[in-house]
Backbone and ligand atoms as CSV (ligand in chain L), in Angstrom:
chain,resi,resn,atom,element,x,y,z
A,1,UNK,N,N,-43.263,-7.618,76.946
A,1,UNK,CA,C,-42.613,-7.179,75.720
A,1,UNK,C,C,-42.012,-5.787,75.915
A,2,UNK,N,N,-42.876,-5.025,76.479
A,2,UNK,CA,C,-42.469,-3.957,76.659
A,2,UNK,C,C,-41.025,-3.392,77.721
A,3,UNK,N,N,-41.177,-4.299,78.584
A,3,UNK,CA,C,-40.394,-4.730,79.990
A,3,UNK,C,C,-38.844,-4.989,78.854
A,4,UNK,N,N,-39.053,-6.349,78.102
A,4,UNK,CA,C,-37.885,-6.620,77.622
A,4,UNK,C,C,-37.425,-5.839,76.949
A,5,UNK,N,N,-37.963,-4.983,76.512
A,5,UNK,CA,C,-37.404,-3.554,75.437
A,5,UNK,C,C,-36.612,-2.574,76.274
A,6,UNK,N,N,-37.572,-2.108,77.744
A,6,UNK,CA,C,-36.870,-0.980,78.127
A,6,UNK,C,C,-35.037,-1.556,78.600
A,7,UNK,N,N,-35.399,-3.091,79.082
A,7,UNK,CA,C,-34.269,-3.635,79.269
A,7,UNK,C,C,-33.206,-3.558,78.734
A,8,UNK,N,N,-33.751,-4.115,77.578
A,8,UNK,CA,C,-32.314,-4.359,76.563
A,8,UNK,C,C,-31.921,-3.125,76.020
A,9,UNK,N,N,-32.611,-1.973,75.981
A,9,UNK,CA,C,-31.579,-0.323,75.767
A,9,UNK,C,C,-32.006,0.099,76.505
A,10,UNK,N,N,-31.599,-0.330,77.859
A,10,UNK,CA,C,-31.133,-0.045,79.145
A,10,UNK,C,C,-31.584,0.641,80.060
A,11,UNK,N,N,-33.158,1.558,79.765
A,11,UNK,CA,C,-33.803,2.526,80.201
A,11,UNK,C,C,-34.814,1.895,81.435
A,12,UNK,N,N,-34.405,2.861,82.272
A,12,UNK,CA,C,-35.252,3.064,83.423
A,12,UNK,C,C,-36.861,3.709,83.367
A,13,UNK,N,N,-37.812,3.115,83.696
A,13,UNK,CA,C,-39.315,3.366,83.548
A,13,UNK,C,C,-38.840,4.946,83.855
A,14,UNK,N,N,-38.553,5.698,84.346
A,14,UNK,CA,C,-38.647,6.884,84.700
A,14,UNK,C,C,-38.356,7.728,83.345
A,15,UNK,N,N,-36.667,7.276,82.640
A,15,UNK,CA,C,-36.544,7.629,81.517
A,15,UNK,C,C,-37.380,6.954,80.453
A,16,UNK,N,N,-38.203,6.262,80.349
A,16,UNK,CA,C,-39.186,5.817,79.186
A,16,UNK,C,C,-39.914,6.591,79.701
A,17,UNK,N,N,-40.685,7.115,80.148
A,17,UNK,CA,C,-41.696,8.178,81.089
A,17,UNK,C,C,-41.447,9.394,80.215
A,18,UNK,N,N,-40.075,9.819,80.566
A,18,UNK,CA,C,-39.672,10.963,80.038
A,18,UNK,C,C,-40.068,10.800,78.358
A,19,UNK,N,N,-39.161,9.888,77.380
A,19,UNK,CA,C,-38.936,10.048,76.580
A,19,UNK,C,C,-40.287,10.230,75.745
A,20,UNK,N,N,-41.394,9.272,76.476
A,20,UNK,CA,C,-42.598,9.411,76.072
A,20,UNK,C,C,-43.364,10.265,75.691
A,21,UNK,N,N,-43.098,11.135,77.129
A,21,UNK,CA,C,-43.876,12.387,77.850
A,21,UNK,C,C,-45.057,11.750,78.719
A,22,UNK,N,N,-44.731,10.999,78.904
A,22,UNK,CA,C,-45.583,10.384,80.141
A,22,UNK,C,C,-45.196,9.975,81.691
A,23,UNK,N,N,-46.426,9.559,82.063
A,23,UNK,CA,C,-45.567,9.346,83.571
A,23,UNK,C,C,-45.334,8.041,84.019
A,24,UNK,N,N,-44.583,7.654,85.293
A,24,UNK,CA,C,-43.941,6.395,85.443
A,24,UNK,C,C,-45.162,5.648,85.494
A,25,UNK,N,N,-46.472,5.929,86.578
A,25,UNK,CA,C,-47.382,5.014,86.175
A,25,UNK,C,C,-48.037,4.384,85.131
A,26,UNK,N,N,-48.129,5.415,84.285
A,26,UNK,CA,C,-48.280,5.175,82.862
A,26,UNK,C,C,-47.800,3.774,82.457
A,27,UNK,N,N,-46.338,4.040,82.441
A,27,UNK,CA,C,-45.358,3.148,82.047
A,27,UNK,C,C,-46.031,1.796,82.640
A,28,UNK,N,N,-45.679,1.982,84.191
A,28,UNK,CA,C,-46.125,0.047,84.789
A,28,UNK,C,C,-47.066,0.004,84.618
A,29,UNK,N,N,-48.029,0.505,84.615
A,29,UNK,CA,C,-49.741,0.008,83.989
A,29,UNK,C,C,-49.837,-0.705,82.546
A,30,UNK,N,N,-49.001,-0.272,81.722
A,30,UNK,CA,C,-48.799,-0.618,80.594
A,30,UNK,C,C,-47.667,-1.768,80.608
A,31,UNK,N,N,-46.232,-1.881,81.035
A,31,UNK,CA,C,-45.830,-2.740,81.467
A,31,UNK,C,C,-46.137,-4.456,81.738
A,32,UNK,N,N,-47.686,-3.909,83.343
A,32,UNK,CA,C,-48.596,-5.182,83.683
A,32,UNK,C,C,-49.473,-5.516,82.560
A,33,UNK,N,N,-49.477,-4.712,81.674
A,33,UNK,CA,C,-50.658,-5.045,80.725
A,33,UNK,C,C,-52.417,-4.585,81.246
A,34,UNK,N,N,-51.868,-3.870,82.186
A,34,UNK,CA,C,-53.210,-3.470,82.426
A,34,UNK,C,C,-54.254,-2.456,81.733
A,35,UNK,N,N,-52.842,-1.784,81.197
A,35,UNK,CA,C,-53.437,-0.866,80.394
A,35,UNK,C,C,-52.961,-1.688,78.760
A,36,UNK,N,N,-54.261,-1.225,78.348
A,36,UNK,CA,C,-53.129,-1.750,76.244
A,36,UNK,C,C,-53.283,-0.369,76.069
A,37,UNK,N,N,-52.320,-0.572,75.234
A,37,UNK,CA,C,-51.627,0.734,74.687
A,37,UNK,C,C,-52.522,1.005,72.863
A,38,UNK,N,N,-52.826,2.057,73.006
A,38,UNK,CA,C,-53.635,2.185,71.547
A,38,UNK,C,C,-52.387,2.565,70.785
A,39,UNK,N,N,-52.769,2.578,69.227
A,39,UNK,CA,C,-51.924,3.326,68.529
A,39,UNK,C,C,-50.825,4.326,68.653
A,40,UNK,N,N,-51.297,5.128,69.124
A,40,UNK,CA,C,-50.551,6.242,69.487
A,40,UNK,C,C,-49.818,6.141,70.217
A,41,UNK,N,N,-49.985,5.609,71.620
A,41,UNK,CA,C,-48.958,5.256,72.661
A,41,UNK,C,C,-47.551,4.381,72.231
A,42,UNK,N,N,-48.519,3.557,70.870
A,42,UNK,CA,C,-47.411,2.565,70.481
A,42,UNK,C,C,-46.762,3.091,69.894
A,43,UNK,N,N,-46.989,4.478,68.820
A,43,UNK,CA,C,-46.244,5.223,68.552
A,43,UNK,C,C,-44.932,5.886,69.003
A,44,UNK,N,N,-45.247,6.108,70.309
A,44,UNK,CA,C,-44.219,7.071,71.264
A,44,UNK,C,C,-43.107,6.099,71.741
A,45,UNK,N,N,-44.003,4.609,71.808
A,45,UNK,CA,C,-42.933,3.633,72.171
A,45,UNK,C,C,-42.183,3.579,70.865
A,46,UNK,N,N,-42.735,3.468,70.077
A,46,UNK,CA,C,-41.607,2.953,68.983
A,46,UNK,C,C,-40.927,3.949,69.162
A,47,UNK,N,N,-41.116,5.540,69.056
A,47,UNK,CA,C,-39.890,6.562,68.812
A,47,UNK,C,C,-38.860,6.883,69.826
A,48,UNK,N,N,-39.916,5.915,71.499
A,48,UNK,CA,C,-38.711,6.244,72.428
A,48,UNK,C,C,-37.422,5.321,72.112
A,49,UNK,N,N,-38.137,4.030,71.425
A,49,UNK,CA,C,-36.833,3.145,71.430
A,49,UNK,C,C,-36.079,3.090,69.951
A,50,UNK,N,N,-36.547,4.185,69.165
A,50,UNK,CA,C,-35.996,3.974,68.332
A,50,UNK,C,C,-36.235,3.538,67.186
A,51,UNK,N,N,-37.558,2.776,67.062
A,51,UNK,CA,C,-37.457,1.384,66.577
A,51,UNK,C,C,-38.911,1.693,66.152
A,52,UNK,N,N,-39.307,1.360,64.986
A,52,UNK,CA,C,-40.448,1.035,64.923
A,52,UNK,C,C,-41.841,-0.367,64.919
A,53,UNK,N,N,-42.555,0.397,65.282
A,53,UNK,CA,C,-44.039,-0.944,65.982
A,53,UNK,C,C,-44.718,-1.815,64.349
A,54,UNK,N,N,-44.333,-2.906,65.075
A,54,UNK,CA,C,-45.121,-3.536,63.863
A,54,UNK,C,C,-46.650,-3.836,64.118
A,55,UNK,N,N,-47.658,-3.201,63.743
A,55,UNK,CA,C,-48.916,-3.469,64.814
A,55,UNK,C,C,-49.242,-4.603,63.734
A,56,UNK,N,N,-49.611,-5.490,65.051
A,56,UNK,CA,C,-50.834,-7.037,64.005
A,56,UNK,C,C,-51.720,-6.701,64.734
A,57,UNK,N,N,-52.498,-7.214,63.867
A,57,UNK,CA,C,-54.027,-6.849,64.196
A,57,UNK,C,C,-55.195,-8.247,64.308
A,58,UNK,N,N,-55.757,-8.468,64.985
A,58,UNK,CA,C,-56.389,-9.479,65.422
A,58,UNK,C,C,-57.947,-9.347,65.345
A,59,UNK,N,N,-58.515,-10.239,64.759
A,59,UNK,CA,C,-60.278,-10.236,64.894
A,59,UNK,C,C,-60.726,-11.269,65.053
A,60,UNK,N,N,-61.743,-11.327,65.685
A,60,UNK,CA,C,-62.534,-12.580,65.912
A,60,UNK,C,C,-63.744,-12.883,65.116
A,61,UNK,N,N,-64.192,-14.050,64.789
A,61,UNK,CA,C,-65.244,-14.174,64.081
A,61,UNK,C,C,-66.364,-14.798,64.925
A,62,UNK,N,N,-67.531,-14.545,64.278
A,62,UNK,CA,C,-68.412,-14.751,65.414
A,62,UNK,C,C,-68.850,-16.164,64.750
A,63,UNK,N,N,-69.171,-16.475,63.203
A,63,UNK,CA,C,-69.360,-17.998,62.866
A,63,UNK,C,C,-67.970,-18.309,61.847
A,64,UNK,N,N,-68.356,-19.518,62.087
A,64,UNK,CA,C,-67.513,-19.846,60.913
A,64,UNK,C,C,-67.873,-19.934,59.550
A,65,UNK,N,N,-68.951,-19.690,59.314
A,65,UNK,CA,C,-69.536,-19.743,58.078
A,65,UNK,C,C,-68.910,-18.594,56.931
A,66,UNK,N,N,-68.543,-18.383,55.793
A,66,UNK,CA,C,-68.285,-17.540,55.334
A,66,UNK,C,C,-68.932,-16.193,54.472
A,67,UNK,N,N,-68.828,-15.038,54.839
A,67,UNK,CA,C,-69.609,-14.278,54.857
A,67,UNK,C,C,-70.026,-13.749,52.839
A,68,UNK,N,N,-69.127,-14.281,52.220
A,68,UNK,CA,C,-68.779,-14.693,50.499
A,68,UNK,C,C,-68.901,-15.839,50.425
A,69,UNK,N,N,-69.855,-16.062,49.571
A,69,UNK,CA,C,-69.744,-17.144,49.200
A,69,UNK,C,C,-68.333,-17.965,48.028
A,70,UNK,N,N,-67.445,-18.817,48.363
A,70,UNK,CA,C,-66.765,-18.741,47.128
A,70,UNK,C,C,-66.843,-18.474,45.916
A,71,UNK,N,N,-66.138,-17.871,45.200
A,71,UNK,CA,C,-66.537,-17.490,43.479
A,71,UNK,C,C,-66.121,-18.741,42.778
A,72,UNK,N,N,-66.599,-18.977,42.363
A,72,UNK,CA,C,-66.287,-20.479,41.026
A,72,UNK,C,C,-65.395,-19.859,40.086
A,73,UNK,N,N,-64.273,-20.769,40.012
A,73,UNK,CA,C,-62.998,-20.163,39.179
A,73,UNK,C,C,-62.511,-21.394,38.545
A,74,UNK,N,N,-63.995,-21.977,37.701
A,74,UNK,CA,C,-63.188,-22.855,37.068
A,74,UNK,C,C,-63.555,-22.701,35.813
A,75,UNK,N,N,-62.280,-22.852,34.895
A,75,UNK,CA,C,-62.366,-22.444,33.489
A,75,UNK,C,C,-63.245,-23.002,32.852
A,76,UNK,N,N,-64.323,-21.990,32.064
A,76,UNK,CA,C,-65.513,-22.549,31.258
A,76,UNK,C,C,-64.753,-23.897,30.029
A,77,UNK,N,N,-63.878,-23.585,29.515
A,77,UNK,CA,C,-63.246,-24.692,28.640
A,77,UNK,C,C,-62.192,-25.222,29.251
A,78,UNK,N,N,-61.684,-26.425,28.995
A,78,UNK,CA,C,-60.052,-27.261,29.154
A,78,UNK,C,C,-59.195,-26.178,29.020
A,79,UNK,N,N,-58.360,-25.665,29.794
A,79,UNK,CA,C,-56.830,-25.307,29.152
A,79,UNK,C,C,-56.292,-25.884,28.242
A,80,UNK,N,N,-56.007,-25.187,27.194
A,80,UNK,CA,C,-54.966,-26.278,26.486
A,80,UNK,C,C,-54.289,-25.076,25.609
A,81,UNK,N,N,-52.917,-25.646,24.350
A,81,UNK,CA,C,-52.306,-24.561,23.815
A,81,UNK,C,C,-52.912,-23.242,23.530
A,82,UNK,N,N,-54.682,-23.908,22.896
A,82,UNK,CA,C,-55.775,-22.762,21.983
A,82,UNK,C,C,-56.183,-21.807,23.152
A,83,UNK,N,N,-56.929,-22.113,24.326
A,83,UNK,CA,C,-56.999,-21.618,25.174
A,83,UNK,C,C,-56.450,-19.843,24.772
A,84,UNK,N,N,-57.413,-18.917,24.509
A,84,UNK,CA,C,-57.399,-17.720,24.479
A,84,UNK,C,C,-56.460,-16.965,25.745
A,85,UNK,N,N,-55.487,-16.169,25.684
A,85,UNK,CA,C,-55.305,-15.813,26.964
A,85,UNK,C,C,-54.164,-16.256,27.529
A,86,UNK,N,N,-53.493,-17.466,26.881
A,86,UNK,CA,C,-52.624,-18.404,27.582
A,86,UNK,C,C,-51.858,-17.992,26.516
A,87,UNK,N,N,-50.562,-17.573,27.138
A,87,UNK,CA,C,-49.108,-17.187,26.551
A,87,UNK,C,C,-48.086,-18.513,26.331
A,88,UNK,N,N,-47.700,-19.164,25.649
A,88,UNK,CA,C,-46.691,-20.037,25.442
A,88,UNK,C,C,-45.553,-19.573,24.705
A,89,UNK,N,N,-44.688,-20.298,24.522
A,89,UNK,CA,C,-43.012,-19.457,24.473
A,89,UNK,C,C,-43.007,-20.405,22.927
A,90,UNK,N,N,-44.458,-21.465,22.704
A,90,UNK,CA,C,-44.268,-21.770,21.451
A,90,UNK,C,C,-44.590,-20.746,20.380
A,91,UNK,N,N,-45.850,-20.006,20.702
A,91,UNK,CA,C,-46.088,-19.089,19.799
A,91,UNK,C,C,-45.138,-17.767,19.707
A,92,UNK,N,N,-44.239,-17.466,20.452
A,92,UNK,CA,C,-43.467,-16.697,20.199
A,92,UNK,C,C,-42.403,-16.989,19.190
A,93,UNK,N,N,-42.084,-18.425,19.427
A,93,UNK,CA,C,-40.982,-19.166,18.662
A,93,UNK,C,C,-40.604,-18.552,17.520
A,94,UNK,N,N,-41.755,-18.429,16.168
A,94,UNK,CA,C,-41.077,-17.859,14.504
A,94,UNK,C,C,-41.067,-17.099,15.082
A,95,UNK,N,N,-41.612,-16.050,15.934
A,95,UNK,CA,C,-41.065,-14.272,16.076
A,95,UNK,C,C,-39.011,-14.405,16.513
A,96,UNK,N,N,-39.048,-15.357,17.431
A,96,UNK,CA,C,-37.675,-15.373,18.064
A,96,UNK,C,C,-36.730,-15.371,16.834
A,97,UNK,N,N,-37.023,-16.884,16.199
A,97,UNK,CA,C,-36.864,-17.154,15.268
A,97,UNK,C,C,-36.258,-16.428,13.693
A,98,UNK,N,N,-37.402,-15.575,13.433
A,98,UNK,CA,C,-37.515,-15.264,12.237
A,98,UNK,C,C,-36.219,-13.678,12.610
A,99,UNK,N,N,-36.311,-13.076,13.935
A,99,UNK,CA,C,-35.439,-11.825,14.471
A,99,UNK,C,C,-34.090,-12.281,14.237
A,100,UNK,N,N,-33.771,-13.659,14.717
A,100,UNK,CA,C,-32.575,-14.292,14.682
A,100,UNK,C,C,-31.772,-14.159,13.087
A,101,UNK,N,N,-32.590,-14.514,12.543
A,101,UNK,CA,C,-32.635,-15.113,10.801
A,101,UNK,C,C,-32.099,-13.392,10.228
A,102,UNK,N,N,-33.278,-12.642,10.797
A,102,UNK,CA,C,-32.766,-11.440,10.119
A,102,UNK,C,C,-31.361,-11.055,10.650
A,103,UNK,N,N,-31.098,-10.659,11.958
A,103,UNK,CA,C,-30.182,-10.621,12.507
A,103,UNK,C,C,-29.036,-10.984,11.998
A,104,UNK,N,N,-29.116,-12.663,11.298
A,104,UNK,CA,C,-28.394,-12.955,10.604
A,104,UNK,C,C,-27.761,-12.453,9.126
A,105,UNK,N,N,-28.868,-12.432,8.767
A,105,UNK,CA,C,-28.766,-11.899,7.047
A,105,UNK,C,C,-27.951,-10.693,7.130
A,106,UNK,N,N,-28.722,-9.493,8.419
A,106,UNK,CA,C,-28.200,-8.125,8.123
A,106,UNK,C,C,-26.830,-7.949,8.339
A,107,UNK,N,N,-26.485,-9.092,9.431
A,107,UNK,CA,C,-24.885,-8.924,9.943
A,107,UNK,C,C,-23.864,-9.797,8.537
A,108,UNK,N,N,-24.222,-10.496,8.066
A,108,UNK,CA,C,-23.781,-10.744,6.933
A,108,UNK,C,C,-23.931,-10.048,5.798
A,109,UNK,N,N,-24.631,-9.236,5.242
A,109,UNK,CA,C,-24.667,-8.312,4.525
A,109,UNK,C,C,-23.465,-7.292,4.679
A,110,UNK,N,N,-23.467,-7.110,5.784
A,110,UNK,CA,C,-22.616,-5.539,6.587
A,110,UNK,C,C,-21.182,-6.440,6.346
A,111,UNK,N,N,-21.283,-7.673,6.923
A,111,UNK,CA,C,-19.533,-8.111,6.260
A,111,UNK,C,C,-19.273,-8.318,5.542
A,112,UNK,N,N,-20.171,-8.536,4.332
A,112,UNK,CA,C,-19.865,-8.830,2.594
A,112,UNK,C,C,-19.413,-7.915,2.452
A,113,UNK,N,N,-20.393,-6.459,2.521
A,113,UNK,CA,C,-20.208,-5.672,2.199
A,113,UNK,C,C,-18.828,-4.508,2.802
A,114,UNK,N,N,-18.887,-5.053,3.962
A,114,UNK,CA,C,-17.744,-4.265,4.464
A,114,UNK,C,C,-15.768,-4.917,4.030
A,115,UNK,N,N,-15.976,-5.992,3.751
A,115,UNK,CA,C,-14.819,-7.067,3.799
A,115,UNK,C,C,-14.438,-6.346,2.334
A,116,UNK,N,N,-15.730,-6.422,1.194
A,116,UNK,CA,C,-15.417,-6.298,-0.369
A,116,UNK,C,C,-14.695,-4.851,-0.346
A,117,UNK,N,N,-15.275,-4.136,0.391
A,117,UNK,CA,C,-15.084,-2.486,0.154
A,117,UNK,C,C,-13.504,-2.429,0.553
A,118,UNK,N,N,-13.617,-3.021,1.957
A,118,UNK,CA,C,-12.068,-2.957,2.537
A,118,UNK,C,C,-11.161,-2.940,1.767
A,119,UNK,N,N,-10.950,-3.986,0.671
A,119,UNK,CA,C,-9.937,-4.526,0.318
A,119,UNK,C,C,-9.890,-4.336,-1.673
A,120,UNK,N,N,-8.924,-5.034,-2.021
A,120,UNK,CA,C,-9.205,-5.341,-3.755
A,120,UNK,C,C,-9.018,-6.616,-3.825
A,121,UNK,N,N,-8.677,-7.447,-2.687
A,121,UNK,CA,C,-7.818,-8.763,-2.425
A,121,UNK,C,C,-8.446,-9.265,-3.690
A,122,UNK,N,N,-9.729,-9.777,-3.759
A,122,UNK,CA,C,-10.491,-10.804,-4.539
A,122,UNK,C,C,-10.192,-10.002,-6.026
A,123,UNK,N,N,-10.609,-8.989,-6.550
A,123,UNK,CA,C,-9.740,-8.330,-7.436
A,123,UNK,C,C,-8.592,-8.962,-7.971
A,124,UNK,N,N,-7.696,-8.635,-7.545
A,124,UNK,CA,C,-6.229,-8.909,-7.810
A,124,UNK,C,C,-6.135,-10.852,-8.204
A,125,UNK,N,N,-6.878,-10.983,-7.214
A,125,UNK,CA,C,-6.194,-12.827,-7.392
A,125,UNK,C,C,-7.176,-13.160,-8.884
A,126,UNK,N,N,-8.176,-12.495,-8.669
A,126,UNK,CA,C,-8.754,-13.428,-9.943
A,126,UNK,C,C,-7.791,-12.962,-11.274
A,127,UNK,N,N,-7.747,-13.997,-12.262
A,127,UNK,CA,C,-7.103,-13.768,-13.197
A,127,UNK,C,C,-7.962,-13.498,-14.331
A,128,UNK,N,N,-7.782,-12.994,-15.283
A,128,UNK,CA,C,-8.827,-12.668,-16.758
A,128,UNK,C,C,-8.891,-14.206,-17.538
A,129,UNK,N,N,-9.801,-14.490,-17.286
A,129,UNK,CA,C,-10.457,-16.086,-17.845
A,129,UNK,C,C,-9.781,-15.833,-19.572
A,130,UNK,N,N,-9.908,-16.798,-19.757
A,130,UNK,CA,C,-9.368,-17.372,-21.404
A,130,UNK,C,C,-10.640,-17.820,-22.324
A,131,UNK,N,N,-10.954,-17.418,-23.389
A,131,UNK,CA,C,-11.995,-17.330,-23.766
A,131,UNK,C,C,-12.389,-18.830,-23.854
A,132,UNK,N,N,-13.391,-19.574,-24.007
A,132,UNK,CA,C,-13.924,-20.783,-24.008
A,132,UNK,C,C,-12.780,-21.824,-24.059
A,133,UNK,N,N,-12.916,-21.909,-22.782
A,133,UNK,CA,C,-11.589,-23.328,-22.247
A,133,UNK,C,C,-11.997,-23.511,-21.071
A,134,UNK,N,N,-12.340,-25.010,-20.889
A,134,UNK,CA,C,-12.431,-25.518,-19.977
A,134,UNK,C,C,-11.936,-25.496,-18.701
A,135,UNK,N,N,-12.191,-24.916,-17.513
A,135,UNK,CA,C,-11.623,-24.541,-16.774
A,135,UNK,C,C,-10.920,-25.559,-15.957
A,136,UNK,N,N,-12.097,-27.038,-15.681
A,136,UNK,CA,C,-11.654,-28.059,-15.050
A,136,UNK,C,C,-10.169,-28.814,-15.864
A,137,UNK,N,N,-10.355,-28.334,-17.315
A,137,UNK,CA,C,-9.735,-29.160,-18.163
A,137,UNK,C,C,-8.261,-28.995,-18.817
A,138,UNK,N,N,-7.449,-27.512,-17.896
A,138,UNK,CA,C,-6.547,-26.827,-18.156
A,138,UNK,C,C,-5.513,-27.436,-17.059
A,139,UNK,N,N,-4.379,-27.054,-17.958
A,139,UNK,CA,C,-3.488,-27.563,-17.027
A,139,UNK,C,C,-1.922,-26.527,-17.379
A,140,UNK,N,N,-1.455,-25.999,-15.881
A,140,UNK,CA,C,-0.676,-25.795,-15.825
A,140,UNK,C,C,1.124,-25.833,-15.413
A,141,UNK,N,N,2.020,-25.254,-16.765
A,141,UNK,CA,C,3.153,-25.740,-16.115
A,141,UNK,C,C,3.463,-25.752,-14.990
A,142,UNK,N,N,3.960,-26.373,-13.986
A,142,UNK,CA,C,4.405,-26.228,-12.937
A,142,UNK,C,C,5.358,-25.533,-12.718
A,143,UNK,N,N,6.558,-25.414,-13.774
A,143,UNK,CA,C,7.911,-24.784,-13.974
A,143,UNK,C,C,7.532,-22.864,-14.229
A,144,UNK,N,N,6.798,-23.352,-15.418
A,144,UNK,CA,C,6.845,-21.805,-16.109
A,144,UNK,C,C,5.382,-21.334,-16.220
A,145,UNK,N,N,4.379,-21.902,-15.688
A,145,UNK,CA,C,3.621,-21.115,-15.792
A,145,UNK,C,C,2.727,-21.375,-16.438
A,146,UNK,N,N,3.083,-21.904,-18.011
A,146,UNK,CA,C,2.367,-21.580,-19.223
A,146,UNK,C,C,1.092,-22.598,-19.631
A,147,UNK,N,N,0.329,-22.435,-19.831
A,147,UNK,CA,C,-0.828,-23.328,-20.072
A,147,UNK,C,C,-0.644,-24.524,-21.031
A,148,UNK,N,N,-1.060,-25.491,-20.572
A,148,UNK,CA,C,-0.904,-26.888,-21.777
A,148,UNK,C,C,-1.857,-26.984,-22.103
A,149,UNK,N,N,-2.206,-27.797,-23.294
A,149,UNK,CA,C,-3.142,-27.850,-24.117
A,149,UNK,C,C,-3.425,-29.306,-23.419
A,150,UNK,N,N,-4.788,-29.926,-23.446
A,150,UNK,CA,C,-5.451,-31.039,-22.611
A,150,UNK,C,C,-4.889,-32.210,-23.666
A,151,UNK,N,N,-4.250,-33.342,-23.193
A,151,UNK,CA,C,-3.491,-34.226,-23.276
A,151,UNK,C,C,-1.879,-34.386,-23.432
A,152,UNK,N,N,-1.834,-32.883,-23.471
A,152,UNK,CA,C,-0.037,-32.673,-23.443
A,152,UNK,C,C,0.397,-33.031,-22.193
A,153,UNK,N,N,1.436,-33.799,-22.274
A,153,UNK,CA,C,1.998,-34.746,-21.213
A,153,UNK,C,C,3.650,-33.655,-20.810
A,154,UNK,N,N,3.805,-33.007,-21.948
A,154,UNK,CA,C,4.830,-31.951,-21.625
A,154,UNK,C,C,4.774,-30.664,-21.833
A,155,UNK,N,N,5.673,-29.996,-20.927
A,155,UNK,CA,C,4.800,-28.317,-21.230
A,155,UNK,C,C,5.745,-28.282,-22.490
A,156,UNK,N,N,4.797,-27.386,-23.718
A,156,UNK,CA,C,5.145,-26.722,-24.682
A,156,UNK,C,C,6.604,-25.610,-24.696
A,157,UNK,N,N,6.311,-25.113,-23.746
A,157,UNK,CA,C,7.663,-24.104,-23.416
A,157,UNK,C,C,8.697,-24.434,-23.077
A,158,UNK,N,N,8.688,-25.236,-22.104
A,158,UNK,CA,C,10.090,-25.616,-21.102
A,158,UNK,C,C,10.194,-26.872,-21.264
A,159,UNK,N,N,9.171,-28.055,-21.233
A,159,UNK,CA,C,9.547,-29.097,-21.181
A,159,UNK,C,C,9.297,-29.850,-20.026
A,160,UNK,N,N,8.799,-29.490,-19.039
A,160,UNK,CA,C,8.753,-30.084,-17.907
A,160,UNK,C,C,7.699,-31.036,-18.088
A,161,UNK,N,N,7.319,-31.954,-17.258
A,161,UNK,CA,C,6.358,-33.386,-17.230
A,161,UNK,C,C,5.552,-32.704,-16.400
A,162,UNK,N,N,3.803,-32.398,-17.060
A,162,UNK,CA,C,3.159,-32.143,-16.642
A,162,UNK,C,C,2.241,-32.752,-15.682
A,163,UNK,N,N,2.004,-32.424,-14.413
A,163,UNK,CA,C,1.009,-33.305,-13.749
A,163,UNK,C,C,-0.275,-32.751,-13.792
A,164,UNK,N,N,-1.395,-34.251,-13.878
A,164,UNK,CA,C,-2.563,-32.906,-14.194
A,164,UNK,C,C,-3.293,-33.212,-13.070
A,165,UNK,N,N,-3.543,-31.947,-12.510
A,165,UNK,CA,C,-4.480,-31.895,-11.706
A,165,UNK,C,C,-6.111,-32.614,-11.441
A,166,UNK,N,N,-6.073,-33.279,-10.271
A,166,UNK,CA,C,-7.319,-33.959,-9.897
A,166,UNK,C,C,-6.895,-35.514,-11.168
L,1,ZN,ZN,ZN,6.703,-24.905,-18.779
């Protein structure tokens, strides 16, 4: 591993020596694997090349038996919706819900209120009602305007042939 490193950025055991601060034997002892390299050494390698050491670490066990016994991790009750502890996206639901609703109301409020203020539009079009007269039951000239009385087939004013609405 080490061999293929000095290789591939191109360094001569002499210059890994150097960069180390060690000496060439150093190097091929370590190289053959004769020597392992502790921490530290692996250190100097990583900084000669640049690069840093990923150390894994290895242990052996002497049984296989386990030295913990497993912990029992099974839920004293069934899971289910009630289940203390357990988050569902149902019980959030009226909160989502009910935010939405307001959300709604307030943004409609703000345009009632903002649309009415804007303007006089609704103002203006309404006309001043006529004291007790049927509203469904009125009918107007088409020509002139003028209100007919309910079964007049002609307007009073002008004469025109009234059509009655609905
Ligand atoms: Zn008329």
């Amino acid at each position: 591993m080490i061999i293929a490193r000095r290789i591939r950025y191109g360094l001569t055991q002499e210059q890994l020596a150097e960069r180390m601060g060690t000496s060439v034997p150093a190097i091929s002892r370590l190289e053959s694997g004769q020597h392992r390299p502790n921490v530290e050494t692996l250190e100097k390698l990583g900084h000669a090349f640049g690069e840093q050491f990923v150390l894994e670490l290895e242990y052996e066990k002497a049984t296989d038996t386990l030295t913990v016994p497993p912990a029992d991790i099974q839920p004293a009750a069934p899971v289910d919706e009630n289940t203390s502890g357990r988050i569902s996206f149902n019980q959030f639901m009226p909160y989502i819900l009910g935010a939405l609703g307001l959300a709604l109301l307030v943004g409609g409020i703000l345009y009632y209120s903002l649309s009415g203020r804007g303007s006089d539009r609704p103002r203006r079009r309404r006309r001043p009602r006529e004291p007790r007269e049927d509203a469904s039951n009125s009918v107007y000239c088409p020509q002139c305007g003028a209100r007919a009385k309910p079964g007049d087939h002609f307007c009073r004013v002008c004469g025109t042939r009234l059509t009655k609405k609905g």
